[in-house]
ZADO-1210 file (C-alpha; in nm, 4 decimals, padded with zeros to 6 digits):
<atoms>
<atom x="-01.2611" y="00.0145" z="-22.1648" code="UNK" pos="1"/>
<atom x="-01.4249" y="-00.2542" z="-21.9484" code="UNK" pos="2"/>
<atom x="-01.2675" y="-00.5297" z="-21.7396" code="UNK" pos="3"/>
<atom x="-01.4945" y="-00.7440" z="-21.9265" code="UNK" pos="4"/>
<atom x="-01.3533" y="-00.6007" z="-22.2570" code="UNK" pos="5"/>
<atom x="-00.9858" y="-00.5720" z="-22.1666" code="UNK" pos="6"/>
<atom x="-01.0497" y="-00.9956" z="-22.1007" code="UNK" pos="7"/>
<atom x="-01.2113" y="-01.0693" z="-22.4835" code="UNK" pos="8"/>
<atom x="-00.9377" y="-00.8493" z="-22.6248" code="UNK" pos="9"/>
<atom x="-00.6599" y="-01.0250" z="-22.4795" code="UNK" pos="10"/>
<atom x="-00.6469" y="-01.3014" z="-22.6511" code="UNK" pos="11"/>
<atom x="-00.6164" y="-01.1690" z="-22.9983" code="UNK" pos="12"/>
<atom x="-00.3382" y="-00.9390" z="-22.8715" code="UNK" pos="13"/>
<atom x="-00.1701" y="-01.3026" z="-22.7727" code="UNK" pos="14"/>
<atom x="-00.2518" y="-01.4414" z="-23.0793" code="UNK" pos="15"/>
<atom x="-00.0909" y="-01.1331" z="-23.2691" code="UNK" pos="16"/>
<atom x="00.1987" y="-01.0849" z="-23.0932" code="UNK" pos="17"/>
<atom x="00.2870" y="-01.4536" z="-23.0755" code="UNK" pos="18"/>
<atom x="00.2042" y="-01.4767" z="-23.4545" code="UNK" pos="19"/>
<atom x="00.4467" y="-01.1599" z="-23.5107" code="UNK" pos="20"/>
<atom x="00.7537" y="-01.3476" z="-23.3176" code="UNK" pos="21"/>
<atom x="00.7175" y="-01.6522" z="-23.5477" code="UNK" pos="22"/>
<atom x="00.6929" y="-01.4571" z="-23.8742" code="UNK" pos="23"/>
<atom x="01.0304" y="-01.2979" z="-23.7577" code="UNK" pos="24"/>
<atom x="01.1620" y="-01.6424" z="-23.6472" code="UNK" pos="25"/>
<atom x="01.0655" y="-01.8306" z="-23.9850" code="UNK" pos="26"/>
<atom x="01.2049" y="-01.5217" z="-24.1481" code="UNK" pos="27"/>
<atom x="01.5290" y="-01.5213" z="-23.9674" code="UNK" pos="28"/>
<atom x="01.5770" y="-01.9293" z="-23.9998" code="UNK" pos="29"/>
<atom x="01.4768" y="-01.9603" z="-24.4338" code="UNK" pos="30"/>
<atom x="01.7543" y="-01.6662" z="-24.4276" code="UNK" pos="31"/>
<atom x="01.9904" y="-01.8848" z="-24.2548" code="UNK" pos="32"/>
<atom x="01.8801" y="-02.2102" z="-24.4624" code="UNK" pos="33"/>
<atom x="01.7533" y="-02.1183" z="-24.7990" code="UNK" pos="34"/>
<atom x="01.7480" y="-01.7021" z="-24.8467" code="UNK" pos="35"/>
<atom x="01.6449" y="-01.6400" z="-25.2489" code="UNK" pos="36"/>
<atom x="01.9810" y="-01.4950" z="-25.3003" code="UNK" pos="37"/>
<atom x="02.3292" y="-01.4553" z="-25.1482" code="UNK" pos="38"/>
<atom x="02.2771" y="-01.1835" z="-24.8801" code="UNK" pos="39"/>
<atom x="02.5886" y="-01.0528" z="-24.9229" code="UNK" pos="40"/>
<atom x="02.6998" y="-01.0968" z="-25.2898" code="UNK" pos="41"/>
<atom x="02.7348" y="-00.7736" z="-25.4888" code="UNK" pos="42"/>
<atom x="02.5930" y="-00.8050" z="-25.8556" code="UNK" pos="43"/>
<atom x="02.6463" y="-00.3995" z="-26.0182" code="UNK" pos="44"/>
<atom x="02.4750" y="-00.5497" z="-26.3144" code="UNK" pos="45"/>
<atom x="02.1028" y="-00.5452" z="-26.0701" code="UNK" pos="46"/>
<atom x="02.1961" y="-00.2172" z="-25.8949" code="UNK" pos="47"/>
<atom x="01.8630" y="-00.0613" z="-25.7208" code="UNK" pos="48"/>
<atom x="01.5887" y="-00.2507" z="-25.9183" code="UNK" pos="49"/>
<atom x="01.2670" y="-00.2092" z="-25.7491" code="UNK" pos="50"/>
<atom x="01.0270" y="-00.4608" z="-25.6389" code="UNK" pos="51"/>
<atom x="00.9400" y="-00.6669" z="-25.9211" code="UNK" pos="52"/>
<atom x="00.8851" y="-01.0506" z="-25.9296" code="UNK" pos="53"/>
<atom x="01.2349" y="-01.1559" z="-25.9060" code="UNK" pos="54"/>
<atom x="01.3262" y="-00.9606" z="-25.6370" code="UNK" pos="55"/>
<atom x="01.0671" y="-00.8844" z="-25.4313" code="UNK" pos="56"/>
<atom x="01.1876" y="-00.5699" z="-25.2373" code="UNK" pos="57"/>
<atom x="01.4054" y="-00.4561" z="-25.4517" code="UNK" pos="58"/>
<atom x="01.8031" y="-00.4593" z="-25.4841" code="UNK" pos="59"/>
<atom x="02.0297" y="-00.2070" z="-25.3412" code="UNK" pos="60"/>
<atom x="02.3138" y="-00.0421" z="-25.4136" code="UNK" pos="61"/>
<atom x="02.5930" y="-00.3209" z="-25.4537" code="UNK" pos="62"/>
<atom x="02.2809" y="-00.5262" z="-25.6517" code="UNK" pos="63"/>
<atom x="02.2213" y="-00.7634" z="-25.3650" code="UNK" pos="64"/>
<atom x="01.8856" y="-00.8750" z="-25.3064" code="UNK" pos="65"/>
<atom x="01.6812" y="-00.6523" z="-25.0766" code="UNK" pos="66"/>
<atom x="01.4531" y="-00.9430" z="-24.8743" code="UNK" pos="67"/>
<atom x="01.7125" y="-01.1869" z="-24.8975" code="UNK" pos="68"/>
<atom x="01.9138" y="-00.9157" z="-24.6581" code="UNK" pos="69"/>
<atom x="01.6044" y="-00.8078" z="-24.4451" code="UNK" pos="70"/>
<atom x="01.5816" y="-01.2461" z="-24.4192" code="UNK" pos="71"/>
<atom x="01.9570" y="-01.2859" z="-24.2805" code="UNK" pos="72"/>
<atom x="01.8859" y="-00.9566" z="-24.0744" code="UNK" pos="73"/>
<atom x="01.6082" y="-01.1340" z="-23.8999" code="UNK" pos="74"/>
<atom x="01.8664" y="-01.4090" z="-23.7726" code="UNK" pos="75"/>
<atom x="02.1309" y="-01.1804" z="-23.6801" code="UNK" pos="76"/>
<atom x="01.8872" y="-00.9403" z="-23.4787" code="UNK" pos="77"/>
<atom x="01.7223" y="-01.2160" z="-23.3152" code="UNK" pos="78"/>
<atom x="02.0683" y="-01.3882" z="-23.1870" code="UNK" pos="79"/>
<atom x="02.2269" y="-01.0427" z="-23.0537" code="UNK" pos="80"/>
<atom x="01.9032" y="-00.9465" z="-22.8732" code="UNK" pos="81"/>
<atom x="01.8609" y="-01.3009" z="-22.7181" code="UNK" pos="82"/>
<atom x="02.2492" y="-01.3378" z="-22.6543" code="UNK" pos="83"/>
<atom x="02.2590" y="-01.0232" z="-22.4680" code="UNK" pos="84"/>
<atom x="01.9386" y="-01.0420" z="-22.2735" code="UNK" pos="85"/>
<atom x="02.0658" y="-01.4015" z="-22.1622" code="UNK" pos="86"/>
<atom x="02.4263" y="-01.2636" z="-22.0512" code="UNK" pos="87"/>
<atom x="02.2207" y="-00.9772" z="-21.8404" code="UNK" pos="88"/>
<atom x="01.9520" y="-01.2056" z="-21.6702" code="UNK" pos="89"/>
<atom x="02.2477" y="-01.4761" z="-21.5781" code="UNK" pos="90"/>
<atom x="02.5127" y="-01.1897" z="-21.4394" code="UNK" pos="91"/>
<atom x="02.1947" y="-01.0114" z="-21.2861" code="UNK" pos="92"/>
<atom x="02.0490" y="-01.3200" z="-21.1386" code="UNK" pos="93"/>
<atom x="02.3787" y="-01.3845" z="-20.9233" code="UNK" pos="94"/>
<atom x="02.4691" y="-01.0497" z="-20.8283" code="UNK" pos="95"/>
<atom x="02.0918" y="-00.9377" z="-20.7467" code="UNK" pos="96"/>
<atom x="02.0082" y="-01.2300" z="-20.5499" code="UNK" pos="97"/>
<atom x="02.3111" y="-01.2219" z="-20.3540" code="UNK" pos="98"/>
<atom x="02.2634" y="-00.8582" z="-20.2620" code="UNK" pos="99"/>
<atom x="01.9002" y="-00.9343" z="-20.2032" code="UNK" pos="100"/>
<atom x="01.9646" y="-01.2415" z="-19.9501" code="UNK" pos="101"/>
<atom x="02.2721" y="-01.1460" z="-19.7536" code="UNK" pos="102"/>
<atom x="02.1719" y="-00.7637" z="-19.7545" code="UNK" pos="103"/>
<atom x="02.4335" y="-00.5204" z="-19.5799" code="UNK" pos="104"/>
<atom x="02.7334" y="-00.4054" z="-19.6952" code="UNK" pos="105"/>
<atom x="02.7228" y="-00.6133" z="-19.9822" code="UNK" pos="106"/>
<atom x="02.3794" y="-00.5115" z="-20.0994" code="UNK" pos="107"/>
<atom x="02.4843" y="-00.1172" z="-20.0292" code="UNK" pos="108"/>
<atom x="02.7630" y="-00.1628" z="-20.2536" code="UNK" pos="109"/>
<atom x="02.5724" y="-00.3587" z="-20.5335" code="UNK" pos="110"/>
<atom x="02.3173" y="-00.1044" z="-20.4971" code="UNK" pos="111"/>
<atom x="02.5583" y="00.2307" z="-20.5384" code="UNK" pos="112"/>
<atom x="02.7402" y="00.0016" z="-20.8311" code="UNK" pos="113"/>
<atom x="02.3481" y="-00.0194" z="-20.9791" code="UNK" pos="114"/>
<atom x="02.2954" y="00.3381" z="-20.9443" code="UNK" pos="115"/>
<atom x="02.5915" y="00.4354" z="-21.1456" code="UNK" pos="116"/>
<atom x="02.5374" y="00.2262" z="-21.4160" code="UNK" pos="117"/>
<atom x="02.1760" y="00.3192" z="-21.4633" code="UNK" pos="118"/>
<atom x="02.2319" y="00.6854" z="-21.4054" code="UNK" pos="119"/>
<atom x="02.3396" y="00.6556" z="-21.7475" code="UNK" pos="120"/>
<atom x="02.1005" y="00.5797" z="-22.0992" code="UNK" pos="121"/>
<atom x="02.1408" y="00.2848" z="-22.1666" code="UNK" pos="122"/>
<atom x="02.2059" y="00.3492" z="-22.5265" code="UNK" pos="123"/>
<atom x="02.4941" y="00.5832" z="-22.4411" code="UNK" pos="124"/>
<atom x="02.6673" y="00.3074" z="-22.2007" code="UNK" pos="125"/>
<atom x="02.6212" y="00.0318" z="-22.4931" code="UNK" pos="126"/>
<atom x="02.8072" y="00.3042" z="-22.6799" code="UNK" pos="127"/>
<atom x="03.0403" y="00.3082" z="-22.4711" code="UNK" pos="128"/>
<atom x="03.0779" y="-00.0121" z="-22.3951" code="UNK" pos="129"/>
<atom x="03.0974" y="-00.0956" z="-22.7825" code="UNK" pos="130"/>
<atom x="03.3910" y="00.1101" z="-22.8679" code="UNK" pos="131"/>
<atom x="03.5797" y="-00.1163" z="-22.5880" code="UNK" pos="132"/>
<atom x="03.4382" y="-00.4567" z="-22.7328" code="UNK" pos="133"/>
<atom x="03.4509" y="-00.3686" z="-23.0773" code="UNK" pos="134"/>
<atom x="03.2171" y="-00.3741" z="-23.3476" code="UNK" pos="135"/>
<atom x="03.0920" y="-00.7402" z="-23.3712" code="UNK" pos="136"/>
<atom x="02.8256" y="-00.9558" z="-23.2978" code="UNK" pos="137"/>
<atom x="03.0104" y="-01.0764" z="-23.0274" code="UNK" pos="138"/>
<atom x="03.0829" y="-00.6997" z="-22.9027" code="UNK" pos="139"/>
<atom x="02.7435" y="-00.6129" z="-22.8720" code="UNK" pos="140"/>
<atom x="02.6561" y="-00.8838" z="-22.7174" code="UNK" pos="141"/>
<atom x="02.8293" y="-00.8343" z="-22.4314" code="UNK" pos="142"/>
<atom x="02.7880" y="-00.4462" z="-22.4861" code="UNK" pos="143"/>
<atom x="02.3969" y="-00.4317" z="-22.4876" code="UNK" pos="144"/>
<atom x="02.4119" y="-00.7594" z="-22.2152" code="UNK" pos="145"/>
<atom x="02.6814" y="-00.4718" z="-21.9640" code="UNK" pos="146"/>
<atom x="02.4164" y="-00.2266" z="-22.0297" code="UNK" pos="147"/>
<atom x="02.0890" y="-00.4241" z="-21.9587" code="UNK" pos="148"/>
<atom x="02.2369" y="-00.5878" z="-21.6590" code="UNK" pos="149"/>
<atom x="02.1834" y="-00.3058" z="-21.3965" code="UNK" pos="150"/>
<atom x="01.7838" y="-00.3236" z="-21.4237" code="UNK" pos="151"/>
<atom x="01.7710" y="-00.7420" z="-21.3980" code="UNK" pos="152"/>
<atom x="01.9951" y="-00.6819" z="-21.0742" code="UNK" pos="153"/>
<atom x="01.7398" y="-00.4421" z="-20.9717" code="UNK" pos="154"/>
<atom x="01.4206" y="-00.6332" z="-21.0143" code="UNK" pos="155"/>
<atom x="01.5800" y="-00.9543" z="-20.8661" code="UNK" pos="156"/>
<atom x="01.7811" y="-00.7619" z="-20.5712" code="UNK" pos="157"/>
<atom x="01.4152" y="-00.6301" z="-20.5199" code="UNK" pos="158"/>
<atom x="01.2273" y="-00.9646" z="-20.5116" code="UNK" pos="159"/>
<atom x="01.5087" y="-01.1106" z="-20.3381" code="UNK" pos="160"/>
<atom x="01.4598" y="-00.9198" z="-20.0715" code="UNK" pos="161"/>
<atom x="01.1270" y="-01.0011" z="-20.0096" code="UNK" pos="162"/>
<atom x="01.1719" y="-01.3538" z="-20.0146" code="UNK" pos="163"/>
<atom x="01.4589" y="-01.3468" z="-19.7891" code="UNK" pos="164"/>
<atom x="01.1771" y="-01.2474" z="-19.4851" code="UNK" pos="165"/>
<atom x="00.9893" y="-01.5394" z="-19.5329" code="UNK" pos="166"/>
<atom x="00.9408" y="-01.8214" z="-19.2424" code="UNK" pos="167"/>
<atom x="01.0775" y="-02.0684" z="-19.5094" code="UNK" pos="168"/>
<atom x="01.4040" y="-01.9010" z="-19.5641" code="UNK" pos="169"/>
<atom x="01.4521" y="-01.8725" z="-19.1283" code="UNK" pos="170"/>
<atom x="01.3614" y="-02.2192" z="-19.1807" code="UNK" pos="171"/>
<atom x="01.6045" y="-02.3625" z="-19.4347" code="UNK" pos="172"/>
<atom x="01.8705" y="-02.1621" z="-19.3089" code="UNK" pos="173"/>
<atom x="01.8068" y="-02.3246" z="-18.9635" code="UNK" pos="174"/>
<atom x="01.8215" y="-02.6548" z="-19.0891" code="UNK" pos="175"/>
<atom x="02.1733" y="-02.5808" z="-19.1694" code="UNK" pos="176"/>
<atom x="02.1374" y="-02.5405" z="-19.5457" code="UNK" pos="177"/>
<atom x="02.4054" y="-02.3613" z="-19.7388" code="UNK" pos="178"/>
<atom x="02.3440" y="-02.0497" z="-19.8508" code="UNK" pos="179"/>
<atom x="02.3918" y="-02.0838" z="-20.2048" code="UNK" pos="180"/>
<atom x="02.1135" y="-02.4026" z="-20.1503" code="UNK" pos="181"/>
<atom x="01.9097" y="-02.1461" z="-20.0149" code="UNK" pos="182"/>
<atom x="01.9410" y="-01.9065" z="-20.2821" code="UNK" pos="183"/>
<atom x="01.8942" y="-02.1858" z="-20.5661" code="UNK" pos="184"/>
<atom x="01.6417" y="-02.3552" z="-20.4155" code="UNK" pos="185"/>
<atom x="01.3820" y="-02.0735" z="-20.2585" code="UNK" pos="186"/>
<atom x="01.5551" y="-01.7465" z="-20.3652" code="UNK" pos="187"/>
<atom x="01.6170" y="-01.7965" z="-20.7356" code="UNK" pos="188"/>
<atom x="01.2138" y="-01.9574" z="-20.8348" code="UNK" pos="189"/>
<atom x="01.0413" y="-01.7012" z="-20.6321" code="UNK" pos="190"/>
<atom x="01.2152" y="-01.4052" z="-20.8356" code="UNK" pos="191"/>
<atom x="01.1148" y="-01.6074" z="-21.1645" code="UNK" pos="192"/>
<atom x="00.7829" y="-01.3707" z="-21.2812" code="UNK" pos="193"/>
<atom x="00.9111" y="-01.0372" z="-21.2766" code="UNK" pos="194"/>
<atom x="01.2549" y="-01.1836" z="-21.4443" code="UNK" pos="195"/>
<atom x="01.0664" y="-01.3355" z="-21.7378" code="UNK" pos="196"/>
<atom x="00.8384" y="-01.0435" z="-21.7648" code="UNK" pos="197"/>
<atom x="01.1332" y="-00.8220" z="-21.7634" code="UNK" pos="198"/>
<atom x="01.3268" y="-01.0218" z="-22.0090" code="UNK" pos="199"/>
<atom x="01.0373" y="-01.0369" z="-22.2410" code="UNK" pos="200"/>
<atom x="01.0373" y="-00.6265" z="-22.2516" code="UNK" pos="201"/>
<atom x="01.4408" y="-00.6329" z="-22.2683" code="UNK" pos="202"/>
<atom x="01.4604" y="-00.8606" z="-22.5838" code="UNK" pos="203"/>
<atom x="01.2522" y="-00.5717" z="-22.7608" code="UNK" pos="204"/>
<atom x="01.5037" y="-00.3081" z="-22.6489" code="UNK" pos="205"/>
<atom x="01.7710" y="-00.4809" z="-22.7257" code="UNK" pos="206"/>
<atom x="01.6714" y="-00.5316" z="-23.0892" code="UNK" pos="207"/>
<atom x="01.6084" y="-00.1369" z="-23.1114" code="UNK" pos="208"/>
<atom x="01.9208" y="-00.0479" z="-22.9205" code="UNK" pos="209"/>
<atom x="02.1119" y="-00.3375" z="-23.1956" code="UNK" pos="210"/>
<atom x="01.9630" y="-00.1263" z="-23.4606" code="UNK" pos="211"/>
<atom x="02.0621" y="00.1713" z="-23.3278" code="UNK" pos="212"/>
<atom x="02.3995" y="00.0325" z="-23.2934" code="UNK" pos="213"/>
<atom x="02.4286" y="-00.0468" z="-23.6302" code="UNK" pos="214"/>
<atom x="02.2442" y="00.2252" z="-23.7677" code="UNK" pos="215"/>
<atom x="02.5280" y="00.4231" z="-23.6322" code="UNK" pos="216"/>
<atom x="02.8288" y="00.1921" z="-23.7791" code="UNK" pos="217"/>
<atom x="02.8848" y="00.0442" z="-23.4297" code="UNK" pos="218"/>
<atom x="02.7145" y="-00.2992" z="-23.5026" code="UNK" pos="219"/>
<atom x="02.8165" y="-00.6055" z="-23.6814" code="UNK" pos="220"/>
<atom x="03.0374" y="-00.4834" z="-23.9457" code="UNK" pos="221"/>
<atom x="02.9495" y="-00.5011" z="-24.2925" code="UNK" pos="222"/>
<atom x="02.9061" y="-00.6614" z="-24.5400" code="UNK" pos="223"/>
<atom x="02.6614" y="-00.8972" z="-24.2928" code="UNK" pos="224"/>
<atom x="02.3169" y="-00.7583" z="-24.2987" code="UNK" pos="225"/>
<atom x="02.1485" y="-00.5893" z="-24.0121" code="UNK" pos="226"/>
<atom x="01.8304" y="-00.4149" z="-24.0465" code="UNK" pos="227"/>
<atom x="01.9705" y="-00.1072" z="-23.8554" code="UNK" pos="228"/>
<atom x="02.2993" y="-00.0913" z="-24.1317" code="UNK" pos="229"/>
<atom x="02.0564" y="-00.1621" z="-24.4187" code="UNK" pos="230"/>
<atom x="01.8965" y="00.1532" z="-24.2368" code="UNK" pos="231"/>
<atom x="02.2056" y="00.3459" z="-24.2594" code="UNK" pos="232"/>
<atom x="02.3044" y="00.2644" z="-24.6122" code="UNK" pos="233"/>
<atom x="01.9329" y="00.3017" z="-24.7533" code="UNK" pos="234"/>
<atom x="02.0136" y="00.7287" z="-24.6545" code="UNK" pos="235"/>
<atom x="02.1652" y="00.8241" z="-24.9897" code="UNK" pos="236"/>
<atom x="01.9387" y="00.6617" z="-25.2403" code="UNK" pos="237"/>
<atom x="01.6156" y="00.7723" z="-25.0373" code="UNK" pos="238"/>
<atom x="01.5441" y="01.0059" z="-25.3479" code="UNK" pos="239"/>
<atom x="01.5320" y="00.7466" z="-25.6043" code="UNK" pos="240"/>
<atom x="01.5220" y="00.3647" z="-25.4145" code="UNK" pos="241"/>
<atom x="01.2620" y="00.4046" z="-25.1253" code="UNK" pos="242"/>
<atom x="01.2208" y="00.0626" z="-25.0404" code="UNK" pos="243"/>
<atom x="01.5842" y="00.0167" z="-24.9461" code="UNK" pos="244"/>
<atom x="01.4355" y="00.2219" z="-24.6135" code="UNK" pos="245"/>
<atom x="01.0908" y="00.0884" z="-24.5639" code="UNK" pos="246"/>
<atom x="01.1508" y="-00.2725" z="-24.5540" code="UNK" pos="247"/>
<atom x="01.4123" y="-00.2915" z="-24.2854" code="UNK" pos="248"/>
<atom x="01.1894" y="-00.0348" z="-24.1135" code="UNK" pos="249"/>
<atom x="00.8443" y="-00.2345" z="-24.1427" code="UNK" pos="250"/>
<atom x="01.1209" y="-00.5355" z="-24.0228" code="UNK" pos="251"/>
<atom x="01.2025" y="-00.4115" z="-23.7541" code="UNK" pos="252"/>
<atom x="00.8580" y="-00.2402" z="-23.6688" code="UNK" pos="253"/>
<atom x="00.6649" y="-00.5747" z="-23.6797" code="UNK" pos="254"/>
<atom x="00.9115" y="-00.7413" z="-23.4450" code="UNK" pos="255"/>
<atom x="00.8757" y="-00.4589" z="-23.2106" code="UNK" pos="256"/>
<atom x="00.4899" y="-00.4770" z="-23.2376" code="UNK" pos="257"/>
<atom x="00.5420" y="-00.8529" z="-23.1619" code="UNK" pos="258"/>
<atom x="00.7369" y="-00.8660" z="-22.8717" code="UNK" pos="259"/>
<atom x="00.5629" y="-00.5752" z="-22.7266" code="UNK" pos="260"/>
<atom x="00.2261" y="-00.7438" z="-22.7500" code="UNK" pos="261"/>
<atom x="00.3560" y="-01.0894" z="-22.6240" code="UNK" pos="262"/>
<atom x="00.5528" y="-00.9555" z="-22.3360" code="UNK" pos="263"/>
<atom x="00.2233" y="-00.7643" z="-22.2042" code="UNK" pos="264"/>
<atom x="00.0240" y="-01.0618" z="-22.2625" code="UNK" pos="265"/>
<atom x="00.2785" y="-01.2567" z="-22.0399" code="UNK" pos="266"/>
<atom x="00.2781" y="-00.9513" z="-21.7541" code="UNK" pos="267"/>
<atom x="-00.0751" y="-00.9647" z="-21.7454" code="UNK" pos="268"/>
<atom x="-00.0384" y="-01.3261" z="-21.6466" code="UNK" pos="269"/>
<atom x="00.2081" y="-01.3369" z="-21.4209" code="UNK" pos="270"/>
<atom x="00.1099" y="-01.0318" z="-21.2432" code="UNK" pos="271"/>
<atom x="-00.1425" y="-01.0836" z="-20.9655" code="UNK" pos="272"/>
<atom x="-00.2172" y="-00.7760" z="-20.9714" code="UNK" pos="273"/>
<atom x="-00.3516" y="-00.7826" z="-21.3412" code="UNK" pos="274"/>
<atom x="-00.5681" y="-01.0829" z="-21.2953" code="UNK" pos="275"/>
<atom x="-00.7302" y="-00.8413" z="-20.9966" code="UNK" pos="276"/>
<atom x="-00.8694" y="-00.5944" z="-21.2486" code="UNK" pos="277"/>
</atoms>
């Protein structure tokens, strides 16, 4: 494809992706405020009805409405993924900018601390990490926010560093300035791009790795609905109630699509580099 090309095709991939996150945010907040039905109240009398008019995707097995559930999953998703993004780009931001500005033994032992973390999946360390914290929303939070806090201190330790050489820094640090001035006033903003760009793509795994989580009966505990538990329990009536499967799925596949679209919009412009091509 052309440069000229790649340029008329970016914004509709905006305009998609941005139109994806809103769906998923209107979703998430009429399942907070008004969902059809109670999300979590059993009715045996409705158990696995399929689509119809009434309920549009269906009941499962407890006879609680299918898209009222996928609705309140939306919220729940979107508040883990955000809360523990927000917990790793705060922690990472402090530790990686420190190591980045002072350097030496400091950033030697940040960096070996790093290097552990991150020599393992982060999926297995969340895991890990979960079975300490518990399974709630609050204990993945902090789980998936642990795991996800090694790369942030990476990518700021890393632009940190590079800022640290610059005649403004000798500068401001002449002037007597303090060093946490230093660090909040020059350090900090010149490590903003590659943070937001990096939280963008960490918001989309940590709505996968929160599936995963509860997919596996680590998550919030039911009988709240996640899409990855309404994953989990959809397994024994695939043979006769489908849709119990493929509309958490889609869910969770649109939102995906979404953020992946919108964060690769927002590296292409915040990356010089990008705008080169």
């Amino acid at each position: 494809m052309s440069a000229s090309a790649a340029k008329r095709s970016m914004p509709l991939r905006t305009i998609v992706g941005l139109s994806l996150i809103a769906l998923v945010l209107v979703a998430g907040l009429a399942g907070l405020l008004a969902p059809p039905f109670d999300p979590v109240e059993p009715d045996l009398m409705a158990r696995l009805q399929p689509p119809s008019p009434e309920h549009w995707m269906g009941t499962d097995q407890f006879g609680r409405d299918v898209f009222s559930r996928v609705l309140a999953g939306a919220i729940s998703s979107i508040a883990i993924s955000l809360g523990a993004v927000s917990f790793a780009v705060l922690v990472g931001m402090v530790i990686g900018s420190m190591a980045g500005y002072f350097g030496g033994n400091l950033d030697r032992g940040i960096g070996f601390l790093t290097d552990a973390l991150m020599a393992f999946p982060g999926i297995l360390l969340a895991l890990g990490l979960t079975a300490v914290f518990g399974p709630s929303r609050m204990g993945v939070i902090l789980a998936l926010g642990v795991a996800f806090t090694p790369s942030v201190v990476r990518s700021v330790r890393a632009a940190a560093l590079s800022v640290s050489r610059n005649q403004f820094v000798e500068a401001a640090t002449a002037m007597g300035h303090s060093h946490a001035w230093i660090i909040a006033r020059h350090i900090l903003p010149n490590c903003m791009s590659p943070l937001i760009v990096l939280s963008t793509t960490l918001v989309g795994v940590a709505l996968l790795a929160e599936s995963a989580l509860s997919f596996l009966g680590l998550g919030v505990p039911p009988p709240s609905a996640t899409w990855g538990g309404m994953l989990a329990e959809s397994r024994s009536h695939l043979d006769k109630a489908v849709w119990l499967a493929v509309c958490p799925g889609v869910a969770i596949s649109l939102a995906l699509l979404g953020i992946n679209l919108a964060g690769d919009a927002l590296r292409d412009h915040l990356d010089p580099r990008m705008k080169q091509r």
